[in-house]
N, C-alpha and C positions, 0 to 999 in steps of 0.2 A: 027444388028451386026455392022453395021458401025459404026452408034451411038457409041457404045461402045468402038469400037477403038479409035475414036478423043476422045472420054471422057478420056480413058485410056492417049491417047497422052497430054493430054490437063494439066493431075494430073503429068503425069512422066515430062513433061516441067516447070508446078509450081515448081516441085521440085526438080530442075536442083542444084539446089544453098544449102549448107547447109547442105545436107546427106550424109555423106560420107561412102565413100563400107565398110571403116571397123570402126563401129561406136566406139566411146571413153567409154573408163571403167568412170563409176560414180555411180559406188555404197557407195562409202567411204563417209561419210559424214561430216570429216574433214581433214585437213591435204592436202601438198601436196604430189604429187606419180610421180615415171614415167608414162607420157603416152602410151597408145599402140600406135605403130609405126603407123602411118599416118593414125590415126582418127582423126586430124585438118589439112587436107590436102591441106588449106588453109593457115596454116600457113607458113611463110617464113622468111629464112634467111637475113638477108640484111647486106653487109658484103665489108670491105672496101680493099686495095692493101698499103701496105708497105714493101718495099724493097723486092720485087719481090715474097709477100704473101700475101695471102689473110687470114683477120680476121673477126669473127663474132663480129656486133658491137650494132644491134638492132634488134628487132624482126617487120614482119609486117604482110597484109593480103592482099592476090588477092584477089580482087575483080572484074574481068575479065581478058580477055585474055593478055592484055598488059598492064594492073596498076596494082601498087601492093600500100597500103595505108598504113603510118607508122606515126610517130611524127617527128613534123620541128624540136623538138632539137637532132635527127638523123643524121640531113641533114647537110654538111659543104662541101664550096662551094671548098673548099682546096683538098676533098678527090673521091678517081674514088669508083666509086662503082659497084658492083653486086649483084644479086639476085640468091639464094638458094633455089631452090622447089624440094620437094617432099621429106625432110629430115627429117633426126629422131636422129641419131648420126652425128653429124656434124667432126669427128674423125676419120671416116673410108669413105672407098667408097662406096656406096648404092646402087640396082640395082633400075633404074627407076627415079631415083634423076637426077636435071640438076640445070647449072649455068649457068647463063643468064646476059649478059651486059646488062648495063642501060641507056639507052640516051637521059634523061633529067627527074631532080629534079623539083616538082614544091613547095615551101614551103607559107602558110598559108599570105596573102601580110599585115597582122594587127598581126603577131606573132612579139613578141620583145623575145630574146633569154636573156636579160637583166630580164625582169619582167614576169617567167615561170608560173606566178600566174593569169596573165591576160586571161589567153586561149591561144583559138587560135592557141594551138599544134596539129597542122596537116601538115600532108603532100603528096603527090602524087610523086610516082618515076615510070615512063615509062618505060616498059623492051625495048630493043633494038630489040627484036623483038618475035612477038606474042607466045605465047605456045601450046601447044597441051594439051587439058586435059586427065588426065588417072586415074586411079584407086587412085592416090597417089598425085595429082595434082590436086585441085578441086577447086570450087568458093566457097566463102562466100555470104551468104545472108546478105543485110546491112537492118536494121527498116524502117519501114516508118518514115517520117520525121516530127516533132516534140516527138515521142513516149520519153516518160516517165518512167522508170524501179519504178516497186512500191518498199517501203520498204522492206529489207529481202527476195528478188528475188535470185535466189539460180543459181551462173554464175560462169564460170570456166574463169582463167587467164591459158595463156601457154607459153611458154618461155624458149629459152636456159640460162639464167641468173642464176645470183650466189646462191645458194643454203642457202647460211647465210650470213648476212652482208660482212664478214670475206672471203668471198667467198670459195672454189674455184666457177667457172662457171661451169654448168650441160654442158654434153658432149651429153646428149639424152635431148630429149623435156619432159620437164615435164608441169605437170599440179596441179591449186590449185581451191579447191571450195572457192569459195568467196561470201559471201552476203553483197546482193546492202543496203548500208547504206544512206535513201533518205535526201535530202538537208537540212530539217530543223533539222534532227540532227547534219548531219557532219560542219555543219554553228556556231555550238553551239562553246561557246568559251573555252572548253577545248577539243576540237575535234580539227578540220581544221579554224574554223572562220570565217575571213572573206577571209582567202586567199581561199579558196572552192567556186568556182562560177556556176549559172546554167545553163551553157554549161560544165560542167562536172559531171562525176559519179564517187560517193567513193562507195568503197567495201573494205569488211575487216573490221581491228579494231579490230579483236578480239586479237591481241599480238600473234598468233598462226601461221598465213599464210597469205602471202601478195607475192604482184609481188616484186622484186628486179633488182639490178643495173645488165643490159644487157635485161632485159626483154622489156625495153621500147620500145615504136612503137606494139609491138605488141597488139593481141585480146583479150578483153573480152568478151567469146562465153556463150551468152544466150540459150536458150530454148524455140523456141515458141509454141501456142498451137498445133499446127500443125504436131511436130514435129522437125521442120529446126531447126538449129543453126543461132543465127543471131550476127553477131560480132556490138555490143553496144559499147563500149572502142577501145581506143586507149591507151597502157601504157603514161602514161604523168611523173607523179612525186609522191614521197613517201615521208616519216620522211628524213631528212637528216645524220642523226646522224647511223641510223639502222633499218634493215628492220625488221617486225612483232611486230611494237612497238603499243601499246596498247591505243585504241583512236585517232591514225595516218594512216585510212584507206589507200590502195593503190586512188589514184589519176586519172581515165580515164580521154581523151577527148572525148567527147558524141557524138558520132556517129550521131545519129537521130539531130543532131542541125547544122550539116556542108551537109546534103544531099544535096542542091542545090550550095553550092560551088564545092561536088565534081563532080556534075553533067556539072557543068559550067566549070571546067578544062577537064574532056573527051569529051566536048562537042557532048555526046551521049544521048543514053534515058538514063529514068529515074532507078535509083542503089537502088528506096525503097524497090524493089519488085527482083527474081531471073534474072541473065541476060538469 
């Protein structure tokens, strides 16, 4: 009988990270939808202050109690920032939703904001002070460290961003299925090229459904065998011209290839596995 309890403990602590209490709709096998209210309860707002308001400006992902992990072209050393959990409409007030100050950015130290094609879009933002988890507030599972998404891996992008090139910006979190387009194609010269490097992950391409402007920083949530959700992506960069353009996947930064840097800014254990 004990046995059983530490075992039982042992699975409910594996799987602390990545399950969230109200799990996400994905039966739809194309297109993007509204998400159900906080089945990426890892998802976050990250949201800047101008003239006495607060705006939503990227998306990102807790990854424990006091980091939340976004993209460095987020980050500007000019602007104050906070952090939005446990959201779904960012328009109304939510019960169980908090905003939380931020007390120090740390942005990628080989990112050039100049050349968005190099990598190296990452970033770590510090809450000011730790969270409590709940129902609505949860961690992300990050990969182990070098993992590889195979071709046609079947991953959701999520985001408050603009719904069509043309925008406006989604008011609720939406979600899109995206599949993982692997490197030798998106490298291909009427794909991404040579600007596609492999510290990044393309998904998309089909001209249908892709991340868009405001969604950046934010997750792309895998699927493992396991069950967990495991955030693979970082939003990086898209088509310039318009989004869902055809042969112009959405753009990640690959997760699994910064794990020991971001290990090395929380200078904590190890992020391959649930905290």
């Amino acid at each position: 009988m004990i046995r059983t309890l530490l075992l039982s403990a042992l699975v409910a602590g594996a799987l602390s990270c990545g399950v969230p209490t109200y799990p996400p709709s994905v039966t739809r096998v194309v297109g993007g939808e509204e998400a159900t209210p906080n089945s990426w309860p890892w998802q976050v707002s990250l949201q800047y202050t101008s003239d006495g308001n607060w705006y939503h400006t990227c998306g990102g992902t807790l990854i424990n109690n006091s980091w939340v992990l976004t993209a460095a072209h987020c980050i500007s050393d000019s602007r104050t920032y906070r952090v939005g959990l446990g959201r779904h409409n960012l328009y109304i007030a939510e019960s169980g939703s908090l905003a939380v100050s931020v007390s120090k950015t740390v942005v990628h130290e080989k990112w050039n904001s100049s050349d968005v094609s190099n990598g190296y879009d990452i970033a770590l933002v510090k809450l000011a002070n730790p969270v409590s988890l709940t129902d609505k507030i949860q961690l992300a599972c990050l990969p182990p460290a070098g993992t590889i998404l195979t071709n046609k891996s079947p991953c959701y992008v999520t985001g408050w961003g603009y719904l069509h090139t043309s925008g406006p910006a989604s008011k609720v979190l939406q979600q899109g299925r995206l599949l993982v387009v692997d490197y030798a194609t998106c490298s291909r010269f009427f794909w991404w090229g040579s600007t596609v490097k492999t510290s990044m992950i393309c998904a998309g391409g089909d001209g249908k459904i892709s991340s868009c402007y405001g969604d950046s920083g934010g997750p792309l949530n895998c699927q493992a065998s396991d069950g967990r959700w495991e955030v693979h992506g970082i939003v990086s960069f898209g088509f310039r011209f318009r989004c869902n353009f055809y042969h112009k996947p959405s753009v990640f930064t690959r997760v699994s290839n910064y794990i020991d840097w971001i290990n090395s800014v929380r200078t904590g254990p190890a992020l391959s596995s649930c905290l």
